[in-house]
TORPA-4810 file (N, C-alpha, C, O; in nm, 3 decimals):
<nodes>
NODE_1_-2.535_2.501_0.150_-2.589_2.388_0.075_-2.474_2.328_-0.007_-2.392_2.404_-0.056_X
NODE_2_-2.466_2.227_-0.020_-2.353_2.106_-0.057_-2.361_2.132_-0.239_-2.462_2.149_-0.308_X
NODE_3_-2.247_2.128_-0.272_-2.235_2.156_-0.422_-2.191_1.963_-0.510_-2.082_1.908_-0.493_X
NODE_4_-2.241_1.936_-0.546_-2.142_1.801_-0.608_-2.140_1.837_-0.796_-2.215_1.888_-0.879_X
NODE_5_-2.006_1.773_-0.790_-1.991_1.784_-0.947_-2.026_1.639_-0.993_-1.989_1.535_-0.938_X
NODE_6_-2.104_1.650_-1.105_-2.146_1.481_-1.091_-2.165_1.457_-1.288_-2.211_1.538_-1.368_X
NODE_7_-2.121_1.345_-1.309_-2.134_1.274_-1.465_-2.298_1.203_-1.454_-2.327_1.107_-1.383_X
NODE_8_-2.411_1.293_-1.559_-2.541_1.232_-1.544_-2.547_1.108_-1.652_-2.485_1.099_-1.758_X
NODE_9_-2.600_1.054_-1.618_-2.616_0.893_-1.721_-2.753_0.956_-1.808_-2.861_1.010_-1.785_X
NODE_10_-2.671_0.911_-1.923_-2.765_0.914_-2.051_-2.931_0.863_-2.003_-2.961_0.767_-1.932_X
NODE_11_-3.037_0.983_-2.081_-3.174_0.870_-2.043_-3.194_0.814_-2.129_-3.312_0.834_-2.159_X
NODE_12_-3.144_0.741_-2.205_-3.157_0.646_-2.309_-3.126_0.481_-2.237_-3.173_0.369_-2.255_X
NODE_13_-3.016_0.542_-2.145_-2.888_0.401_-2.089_-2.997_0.405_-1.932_-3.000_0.297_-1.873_X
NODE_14_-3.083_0.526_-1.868_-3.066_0.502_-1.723_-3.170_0.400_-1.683_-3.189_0.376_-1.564_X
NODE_15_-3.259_0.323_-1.808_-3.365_0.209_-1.769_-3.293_0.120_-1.661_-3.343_0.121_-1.548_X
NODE_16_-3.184_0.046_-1.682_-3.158_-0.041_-1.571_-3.066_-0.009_-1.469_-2.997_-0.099_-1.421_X
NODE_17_-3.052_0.137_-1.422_-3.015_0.192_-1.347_-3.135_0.244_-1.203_-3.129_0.251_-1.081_X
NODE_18_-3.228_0.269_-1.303_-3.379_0.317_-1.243_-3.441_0.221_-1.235_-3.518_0.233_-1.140_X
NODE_19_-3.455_0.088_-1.305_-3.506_-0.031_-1.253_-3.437_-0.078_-1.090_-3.510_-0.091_-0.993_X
NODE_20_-3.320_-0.095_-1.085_-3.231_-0.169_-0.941_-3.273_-0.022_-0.852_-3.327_-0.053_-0.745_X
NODE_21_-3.263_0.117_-0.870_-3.317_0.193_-0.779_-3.444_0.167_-0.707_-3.453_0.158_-0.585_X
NODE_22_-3.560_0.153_-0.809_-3.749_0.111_-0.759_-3.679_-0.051_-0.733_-3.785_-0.091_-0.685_X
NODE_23_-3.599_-0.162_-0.727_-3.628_-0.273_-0.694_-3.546_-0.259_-0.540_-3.570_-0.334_-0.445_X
NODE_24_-3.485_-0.193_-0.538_-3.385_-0.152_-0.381_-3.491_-0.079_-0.302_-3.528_-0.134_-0.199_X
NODE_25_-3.544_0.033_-0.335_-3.659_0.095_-0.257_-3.767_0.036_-0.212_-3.822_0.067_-0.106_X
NODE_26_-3.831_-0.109_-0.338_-3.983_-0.138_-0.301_-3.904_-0.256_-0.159_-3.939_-0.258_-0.041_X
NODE_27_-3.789_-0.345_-0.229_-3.770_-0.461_-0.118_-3.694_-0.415_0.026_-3.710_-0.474_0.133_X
NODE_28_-3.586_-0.268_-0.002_-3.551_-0.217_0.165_-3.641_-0.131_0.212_-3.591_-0.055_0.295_X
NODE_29_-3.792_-0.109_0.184_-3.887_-0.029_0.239_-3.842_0.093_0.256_-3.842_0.145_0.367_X
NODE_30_-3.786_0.174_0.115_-3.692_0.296_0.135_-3.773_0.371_0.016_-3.841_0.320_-0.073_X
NODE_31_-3.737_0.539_0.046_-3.748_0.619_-0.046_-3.726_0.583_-0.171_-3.624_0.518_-0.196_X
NODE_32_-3.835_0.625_-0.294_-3.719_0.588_-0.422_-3.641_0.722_-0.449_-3.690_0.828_-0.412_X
NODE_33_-3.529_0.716_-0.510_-3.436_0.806_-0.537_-3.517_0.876_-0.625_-3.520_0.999_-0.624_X
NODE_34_-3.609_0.780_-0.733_-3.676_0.884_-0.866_-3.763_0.967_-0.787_-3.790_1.077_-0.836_X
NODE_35_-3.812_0.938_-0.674_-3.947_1.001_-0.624_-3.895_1.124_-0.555_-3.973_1.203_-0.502_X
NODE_36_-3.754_1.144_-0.554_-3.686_1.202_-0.463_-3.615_1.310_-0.554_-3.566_1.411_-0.504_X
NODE_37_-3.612_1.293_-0.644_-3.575_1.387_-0.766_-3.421_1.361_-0.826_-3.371_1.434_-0.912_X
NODE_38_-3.356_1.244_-0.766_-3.229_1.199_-0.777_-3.200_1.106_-0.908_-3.204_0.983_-0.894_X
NODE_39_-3.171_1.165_-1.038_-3.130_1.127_-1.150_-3.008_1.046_-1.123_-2.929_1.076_-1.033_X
NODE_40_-2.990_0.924_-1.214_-2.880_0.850_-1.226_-2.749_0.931_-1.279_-2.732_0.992_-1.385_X
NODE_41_-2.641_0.904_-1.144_-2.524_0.986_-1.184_-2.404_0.936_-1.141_-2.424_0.837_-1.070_X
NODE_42_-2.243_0.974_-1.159_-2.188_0.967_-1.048_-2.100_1.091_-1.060_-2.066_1.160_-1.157_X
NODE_43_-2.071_1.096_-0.910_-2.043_1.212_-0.834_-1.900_1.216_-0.861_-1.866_1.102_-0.894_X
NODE_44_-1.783_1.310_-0.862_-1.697_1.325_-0.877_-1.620_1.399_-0.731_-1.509_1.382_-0.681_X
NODE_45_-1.721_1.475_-0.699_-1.720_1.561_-0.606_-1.806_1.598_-0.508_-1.926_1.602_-0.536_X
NODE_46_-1.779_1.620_-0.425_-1.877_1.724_-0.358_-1.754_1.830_-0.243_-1.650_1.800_-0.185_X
NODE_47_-1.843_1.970_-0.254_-1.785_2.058_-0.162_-1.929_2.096_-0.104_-2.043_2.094_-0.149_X
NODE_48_-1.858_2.140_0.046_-1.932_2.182_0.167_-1.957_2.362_0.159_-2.063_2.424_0.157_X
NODE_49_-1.814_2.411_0.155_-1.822_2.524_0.206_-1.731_2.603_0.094_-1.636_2.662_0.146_X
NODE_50_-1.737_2.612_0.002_-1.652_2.649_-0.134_-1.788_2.787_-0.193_-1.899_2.791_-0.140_X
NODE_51_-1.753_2.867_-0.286_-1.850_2.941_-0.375_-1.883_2.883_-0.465_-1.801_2.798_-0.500_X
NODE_52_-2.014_2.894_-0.551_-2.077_2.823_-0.620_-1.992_2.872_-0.752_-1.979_2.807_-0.855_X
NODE_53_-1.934_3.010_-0.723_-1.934_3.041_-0.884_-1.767_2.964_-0.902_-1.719_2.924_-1.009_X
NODE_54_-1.700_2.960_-0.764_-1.573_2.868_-0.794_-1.559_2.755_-0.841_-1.465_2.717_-0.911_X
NODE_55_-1.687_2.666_-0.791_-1.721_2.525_-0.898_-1.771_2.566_-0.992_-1.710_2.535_-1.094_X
NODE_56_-1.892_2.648_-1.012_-1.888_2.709_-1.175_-1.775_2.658_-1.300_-1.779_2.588_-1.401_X
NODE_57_-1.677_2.735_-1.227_-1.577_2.786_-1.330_-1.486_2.671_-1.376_-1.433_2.646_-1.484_X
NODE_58_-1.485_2.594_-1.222_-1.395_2.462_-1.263_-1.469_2.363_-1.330_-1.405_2.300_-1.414_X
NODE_59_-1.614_2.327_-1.310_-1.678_2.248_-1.346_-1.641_2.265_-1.494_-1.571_2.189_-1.560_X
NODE_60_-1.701_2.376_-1.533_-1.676_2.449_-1.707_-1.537_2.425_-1.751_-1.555_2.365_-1.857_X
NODE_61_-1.447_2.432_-1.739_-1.321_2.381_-1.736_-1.295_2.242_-1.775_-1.262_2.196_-1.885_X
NODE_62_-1.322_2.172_-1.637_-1.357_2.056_-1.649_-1.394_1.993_-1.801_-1.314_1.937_-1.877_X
NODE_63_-1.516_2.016_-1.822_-1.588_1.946_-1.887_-1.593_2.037_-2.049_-1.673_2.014_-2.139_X
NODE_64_-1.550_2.080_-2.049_-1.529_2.167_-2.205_-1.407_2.067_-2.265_-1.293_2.031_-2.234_X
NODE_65_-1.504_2.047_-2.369_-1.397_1.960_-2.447_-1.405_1.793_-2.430_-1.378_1.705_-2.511_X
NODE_66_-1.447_1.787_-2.308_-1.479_1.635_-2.219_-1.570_1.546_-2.357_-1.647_1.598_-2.439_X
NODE_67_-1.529_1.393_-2.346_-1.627_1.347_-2.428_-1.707_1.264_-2.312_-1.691_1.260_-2.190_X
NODE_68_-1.794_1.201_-2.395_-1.902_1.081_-2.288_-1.828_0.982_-2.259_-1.750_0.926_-2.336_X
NODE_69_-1.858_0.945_-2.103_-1.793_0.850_-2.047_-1.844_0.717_-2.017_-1.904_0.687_-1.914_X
NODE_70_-1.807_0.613_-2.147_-1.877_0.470_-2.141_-1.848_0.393_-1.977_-1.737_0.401_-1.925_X
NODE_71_-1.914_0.353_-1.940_-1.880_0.261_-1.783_-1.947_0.162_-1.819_-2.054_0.177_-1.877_X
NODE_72_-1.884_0.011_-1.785_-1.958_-0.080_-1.751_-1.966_-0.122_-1.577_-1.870_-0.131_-1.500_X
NODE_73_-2.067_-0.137_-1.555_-2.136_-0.148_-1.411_-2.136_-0.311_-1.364_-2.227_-0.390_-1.386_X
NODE_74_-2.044_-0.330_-1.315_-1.981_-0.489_-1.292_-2.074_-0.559_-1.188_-2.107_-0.676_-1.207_X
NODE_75_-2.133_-0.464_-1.037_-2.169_-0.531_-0.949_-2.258_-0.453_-0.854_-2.267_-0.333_-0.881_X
NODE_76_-2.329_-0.496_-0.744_-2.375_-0.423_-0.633_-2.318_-0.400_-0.506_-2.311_-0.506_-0.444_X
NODE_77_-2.285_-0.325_-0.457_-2.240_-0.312_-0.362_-2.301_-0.228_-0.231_-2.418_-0.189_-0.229_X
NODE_78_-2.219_-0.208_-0.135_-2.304_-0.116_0.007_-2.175_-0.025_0.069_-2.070_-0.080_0.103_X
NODE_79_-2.191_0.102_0.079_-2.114_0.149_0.186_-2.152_0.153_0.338_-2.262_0.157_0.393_X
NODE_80_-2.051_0.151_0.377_-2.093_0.141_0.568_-2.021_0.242_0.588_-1.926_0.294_0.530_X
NODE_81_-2.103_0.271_0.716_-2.127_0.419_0.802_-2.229_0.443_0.906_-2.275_0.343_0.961_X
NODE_82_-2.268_0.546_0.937_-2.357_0.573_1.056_-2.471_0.523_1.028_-2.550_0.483_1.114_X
NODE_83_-2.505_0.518_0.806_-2.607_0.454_0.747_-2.522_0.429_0.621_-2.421_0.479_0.571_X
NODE_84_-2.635_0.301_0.582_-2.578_0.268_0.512_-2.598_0.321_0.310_-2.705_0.379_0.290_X
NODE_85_-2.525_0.307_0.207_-2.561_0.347_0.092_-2.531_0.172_0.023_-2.457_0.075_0.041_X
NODE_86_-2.648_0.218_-0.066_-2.608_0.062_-0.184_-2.598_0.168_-0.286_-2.643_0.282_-0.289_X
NODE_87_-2.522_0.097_-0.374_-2.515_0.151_-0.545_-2.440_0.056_-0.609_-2.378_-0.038_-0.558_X
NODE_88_-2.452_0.092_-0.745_-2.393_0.032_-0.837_-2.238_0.067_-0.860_-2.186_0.176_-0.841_X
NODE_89_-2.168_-0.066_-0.911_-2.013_-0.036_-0.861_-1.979_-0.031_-1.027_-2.033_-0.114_-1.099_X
NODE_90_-1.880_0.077_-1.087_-1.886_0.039_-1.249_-1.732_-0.061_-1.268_-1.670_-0.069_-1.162_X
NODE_91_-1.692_-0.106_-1.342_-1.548_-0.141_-1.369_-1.439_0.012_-1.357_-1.473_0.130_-1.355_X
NODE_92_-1.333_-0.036_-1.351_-1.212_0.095_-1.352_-1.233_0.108_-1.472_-1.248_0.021_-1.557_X
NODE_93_-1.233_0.256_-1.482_-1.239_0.323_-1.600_-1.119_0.474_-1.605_-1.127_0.590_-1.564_X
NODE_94_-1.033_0.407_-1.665_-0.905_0.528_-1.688_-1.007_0.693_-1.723_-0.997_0.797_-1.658_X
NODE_95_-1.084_0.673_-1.822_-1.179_0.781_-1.838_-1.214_0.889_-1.712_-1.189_1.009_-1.699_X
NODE_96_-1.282_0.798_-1.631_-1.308_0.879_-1.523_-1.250_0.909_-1.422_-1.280_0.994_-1.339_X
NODE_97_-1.099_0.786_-1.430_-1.021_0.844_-1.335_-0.949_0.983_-1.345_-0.895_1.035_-1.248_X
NODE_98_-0.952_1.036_-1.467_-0.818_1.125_-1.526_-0.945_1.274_-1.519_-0.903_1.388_-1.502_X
NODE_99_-1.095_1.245_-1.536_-1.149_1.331_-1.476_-1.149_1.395_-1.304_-1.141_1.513_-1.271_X
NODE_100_-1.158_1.299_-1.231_-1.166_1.343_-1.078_-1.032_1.411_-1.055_-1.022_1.509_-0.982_X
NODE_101_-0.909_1.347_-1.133_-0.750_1.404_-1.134_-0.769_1.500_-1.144_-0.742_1.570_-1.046_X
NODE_102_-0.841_1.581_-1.295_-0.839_1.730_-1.322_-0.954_1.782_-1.265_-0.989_1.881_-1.329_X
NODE_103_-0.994_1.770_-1.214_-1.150_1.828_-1.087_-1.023_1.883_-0.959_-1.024_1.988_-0.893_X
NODE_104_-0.905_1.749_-0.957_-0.862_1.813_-0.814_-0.773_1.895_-0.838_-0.738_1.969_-0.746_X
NODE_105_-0.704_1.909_-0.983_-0.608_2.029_-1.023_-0.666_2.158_-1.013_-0.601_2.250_-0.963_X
NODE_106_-0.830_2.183_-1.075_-0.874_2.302_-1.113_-0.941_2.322_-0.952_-0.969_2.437_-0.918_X
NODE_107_-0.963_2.228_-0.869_-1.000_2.279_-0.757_-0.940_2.158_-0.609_-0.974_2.040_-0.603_X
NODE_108_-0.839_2.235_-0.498_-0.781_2.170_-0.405_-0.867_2.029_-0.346_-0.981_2.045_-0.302_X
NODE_109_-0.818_1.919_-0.348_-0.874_1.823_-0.312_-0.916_1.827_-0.202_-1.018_1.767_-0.166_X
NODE_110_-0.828_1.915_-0.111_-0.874_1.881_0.041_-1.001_1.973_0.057_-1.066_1.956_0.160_X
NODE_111_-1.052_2.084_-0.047_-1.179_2.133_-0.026_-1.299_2.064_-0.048_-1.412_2.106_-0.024_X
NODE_112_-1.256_1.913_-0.112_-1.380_1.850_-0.098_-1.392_1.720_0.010_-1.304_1.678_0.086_X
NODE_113_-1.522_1.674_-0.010_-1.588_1.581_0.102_-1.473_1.480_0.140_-1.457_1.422_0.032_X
NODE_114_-1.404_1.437_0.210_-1.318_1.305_0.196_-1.309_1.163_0.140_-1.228_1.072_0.122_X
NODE_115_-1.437_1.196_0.121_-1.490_1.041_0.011_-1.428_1.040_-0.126_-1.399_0.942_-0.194_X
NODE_116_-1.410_1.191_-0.158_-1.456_1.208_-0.329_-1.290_1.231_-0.300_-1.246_1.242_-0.414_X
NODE_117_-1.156_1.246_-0.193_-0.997_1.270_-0.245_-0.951_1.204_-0.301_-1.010_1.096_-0.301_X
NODE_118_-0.832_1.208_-0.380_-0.773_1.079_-0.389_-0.726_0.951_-0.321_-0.726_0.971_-0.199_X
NODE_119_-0.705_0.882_-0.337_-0.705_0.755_-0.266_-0.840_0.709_-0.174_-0.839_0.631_-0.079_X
NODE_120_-0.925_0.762_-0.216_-1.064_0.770_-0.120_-1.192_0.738_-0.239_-1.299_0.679_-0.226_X
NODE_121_-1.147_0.787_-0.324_-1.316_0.802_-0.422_-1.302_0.687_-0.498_-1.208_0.645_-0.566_X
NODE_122_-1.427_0.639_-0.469_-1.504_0.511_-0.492_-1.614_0.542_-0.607_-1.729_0.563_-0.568_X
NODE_123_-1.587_0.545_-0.758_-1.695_0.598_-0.875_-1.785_0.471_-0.845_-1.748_0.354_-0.855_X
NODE_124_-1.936_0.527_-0.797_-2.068_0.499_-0.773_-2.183_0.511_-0.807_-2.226_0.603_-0.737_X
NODE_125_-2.265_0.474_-0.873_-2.396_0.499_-0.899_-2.471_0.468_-0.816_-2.494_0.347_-0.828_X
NODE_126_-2.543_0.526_-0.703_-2.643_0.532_-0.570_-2.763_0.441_-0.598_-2.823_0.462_-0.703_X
NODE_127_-2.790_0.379_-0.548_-2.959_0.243_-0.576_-3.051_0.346_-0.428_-3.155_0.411_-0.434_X
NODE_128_-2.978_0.326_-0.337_-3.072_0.386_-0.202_-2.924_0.423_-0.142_-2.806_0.397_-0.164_X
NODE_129_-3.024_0.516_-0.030_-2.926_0.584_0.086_-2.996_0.597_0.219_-3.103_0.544_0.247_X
NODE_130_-2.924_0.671_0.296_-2.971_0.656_0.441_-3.057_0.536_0.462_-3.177_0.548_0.442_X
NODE_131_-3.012_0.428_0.497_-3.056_0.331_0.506_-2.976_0.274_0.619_-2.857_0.243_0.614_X
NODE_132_-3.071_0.264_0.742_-3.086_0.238_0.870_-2.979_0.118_0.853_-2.968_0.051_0.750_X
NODE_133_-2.875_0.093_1.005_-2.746_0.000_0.956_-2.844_-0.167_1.053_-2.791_-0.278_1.054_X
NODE_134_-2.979_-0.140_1.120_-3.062_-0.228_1.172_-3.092_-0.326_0.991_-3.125_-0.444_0.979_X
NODE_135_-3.068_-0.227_0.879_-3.132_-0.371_0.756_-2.996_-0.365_0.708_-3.003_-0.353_0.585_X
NODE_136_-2.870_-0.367_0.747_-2.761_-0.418_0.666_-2.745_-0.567_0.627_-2.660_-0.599_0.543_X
NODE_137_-2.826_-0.661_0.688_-2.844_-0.822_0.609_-2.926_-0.788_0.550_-2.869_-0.809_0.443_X
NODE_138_-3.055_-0.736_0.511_-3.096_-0.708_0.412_-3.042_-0.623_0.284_-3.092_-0.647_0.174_X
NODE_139_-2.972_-0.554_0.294_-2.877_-0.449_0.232_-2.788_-0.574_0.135_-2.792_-0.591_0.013_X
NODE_140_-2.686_-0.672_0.269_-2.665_-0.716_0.198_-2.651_-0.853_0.104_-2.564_-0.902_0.032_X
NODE_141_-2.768_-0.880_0.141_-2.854_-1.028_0.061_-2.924_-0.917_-0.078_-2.929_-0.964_-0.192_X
NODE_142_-2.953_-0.830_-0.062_-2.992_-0.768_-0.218_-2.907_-0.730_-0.267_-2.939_-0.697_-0.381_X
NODE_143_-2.733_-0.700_-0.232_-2.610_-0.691_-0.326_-2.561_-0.842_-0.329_-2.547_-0.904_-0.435_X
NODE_144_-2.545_-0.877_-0.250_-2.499_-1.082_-0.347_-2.616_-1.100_-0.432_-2.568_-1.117_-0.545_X
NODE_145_-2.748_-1.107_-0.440_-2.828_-1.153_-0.539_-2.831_-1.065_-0.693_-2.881_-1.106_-0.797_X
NODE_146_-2.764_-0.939_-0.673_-2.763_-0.872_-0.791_-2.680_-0.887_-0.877_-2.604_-0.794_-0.851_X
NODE_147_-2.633_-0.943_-0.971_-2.526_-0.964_-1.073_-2.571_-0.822_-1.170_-2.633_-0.832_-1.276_X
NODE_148_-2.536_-0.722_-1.122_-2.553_-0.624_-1.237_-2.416_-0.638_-1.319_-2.297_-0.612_-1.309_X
NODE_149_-2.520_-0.702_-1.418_-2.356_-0.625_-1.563_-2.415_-0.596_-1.691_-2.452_-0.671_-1.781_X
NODE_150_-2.416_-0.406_-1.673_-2.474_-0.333_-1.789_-2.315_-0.263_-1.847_-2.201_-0.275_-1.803_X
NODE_151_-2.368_-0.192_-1.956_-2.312_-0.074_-1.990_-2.400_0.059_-1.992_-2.519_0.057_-2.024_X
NODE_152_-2.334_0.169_-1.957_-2.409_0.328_-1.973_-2.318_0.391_-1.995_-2.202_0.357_-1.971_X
NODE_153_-2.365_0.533_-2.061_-2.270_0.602_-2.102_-2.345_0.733_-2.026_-2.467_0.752_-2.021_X
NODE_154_-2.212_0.839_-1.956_-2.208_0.937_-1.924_-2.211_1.074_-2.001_-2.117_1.147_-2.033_X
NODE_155_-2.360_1.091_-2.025_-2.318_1.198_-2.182_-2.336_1.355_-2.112_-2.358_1.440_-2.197_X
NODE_156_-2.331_1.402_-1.982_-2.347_1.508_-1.947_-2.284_1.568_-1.806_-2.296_1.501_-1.703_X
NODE_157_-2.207_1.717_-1.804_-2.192_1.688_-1.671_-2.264_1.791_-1.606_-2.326_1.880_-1.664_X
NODE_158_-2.254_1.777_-1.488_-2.342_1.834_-1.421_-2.317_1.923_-1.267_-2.240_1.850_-1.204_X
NODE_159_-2.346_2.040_-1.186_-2.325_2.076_-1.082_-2.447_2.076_-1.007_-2.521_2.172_-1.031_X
NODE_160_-2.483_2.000_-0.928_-2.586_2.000_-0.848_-2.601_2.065_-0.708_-2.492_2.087_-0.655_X
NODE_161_-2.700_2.097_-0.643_-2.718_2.168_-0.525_-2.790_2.017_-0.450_-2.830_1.931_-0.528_X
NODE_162_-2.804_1.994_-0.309_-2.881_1.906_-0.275_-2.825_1.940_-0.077_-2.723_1.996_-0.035_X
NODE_163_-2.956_1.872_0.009_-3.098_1.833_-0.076_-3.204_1.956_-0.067_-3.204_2.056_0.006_X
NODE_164_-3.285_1.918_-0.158_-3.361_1.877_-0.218_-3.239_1.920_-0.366_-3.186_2.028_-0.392_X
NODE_165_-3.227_1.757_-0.454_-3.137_1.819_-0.541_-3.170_1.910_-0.676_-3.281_1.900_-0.726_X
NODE_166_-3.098_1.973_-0.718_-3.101_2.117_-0.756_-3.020_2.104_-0.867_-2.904_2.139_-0.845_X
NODE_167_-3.053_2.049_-1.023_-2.905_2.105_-1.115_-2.914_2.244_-1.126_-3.010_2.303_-1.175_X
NODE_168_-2.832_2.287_-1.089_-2.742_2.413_-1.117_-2.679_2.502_-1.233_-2.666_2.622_-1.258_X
NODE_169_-2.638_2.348_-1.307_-2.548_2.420_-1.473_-2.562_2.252_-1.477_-2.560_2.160_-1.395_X
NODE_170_-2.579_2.272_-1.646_-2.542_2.154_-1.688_-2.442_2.153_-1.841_-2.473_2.244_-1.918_X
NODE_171_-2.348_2.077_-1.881_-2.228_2.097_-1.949_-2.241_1.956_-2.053_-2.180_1.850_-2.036_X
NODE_172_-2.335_1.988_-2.162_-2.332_1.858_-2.275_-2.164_1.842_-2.317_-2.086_1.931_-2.352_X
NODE_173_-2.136_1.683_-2.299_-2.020_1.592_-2.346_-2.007_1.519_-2.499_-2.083_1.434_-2.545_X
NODE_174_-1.899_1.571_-2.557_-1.893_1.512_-2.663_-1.968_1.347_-2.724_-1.963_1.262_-2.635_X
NODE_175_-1.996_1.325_-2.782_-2.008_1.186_-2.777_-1.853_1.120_-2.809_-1.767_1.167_-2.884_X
NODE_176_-1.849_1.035_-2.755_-1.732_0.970_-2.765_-1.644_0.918_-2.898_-1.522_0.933_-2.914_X
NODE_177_-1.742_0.852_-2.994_-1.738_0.770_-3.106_-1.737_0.875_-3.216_-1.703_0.840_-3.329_X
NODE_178_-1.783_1.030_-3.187_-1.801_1.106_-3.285_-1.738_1.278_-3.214_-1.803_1.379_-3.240_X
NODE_179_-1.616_1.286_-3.133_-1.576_1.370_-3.043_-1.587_1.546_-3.131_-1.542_1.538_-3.245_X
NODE_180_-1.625_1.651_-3.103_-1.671_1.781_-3.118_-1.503_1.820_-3.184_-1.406_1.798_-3.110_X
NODE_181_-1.489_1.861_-3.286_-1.351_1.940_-3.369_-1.345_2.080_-3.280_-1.449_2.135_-3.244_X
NODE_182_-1.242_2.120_-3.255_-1.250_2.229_-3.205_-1.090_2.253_-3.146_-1.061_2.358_-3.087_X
</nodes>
């Protein structure tokens, strides 16, 4: 079972994250992610075939000490593939880049998915997935019509199991504006 290390979005911030999820599901005739047990996040990682207690340890690592990670969410977008994914695209954020950096120090990049290596990982917030590549004009007439531009903040991190997804450990983040002495 697939391990991902993933930054959960505040539920204070995930209203218009979970709104574009139920408005992507009701108009591409798709699963909703909420119905599906899939909390607003983004992924940093994922490993296939690694020990759980080895992400354990790095995750904890990771994120000890970590504060919350503000993103603003600029646009909609779609990945292509065998199916397709929409999600939310955030602005570059040095923050989260310098996280996935030390994710690949405390654990070999090439042990994870190829999406999530460097020069490869694309920080995403998921709207729908597996989504048949027969509605990609639909896919993508609902990313040109979306002008998403929010802010959310990343106040937790997280190791998930999926599917059916599974948090595993979860690792509270400083708040940013008020960072933990220590």
């Amino acid at each position: 079972m697939p391990s991902a290390v993933n930054l959960r979005v505040d539920d204070s911030d995930a209203g218009r994250i979970l709104a574009l999820q139920d408005e992507a599901a009701a108009q591409l005739s798709l699963p909703s992610l909420r119905d599906l047990g899939y909390w607003p996040h983004v992924t940093l990682a994922i490993y296939d075939d690694i020990q759980p207690l080895v992400v354990q340890h790095a995750a904890a690592a990771l994120f000890d000490g970590a504060v919350a990670v503000e993103l603003e969410f600029a646009a909609v977008r779609f990945f292509e593939g065998p199916v397709l994914t929409l999600y939310a695209a955030p602005s570059p954020s040095p923050v989260l880049e310098n996280l996935a950096r030390k994710l690949h120090h405390l654990i070999s990049p090439e042990r994870c998915h190829p999406h999530y290596r460097p020069g490869s990982f694309v920080p995403h917030c998921t709207l729908a997935m597996n989504i048949s590549t027969g509605q990609r004009r639909e896919v993508a007439a609902f990313a040109r019509r979306k002008r998403a531009r929010f802010r959310t903040t990343l106040t937790g991190g997280e190791i998930a199991s999926f599917p059916p997804p599974r948090v595993e450990a979860s690792f509270p983040l400083a708040d940013a504006k008020h960072p933990m002495s220590g």
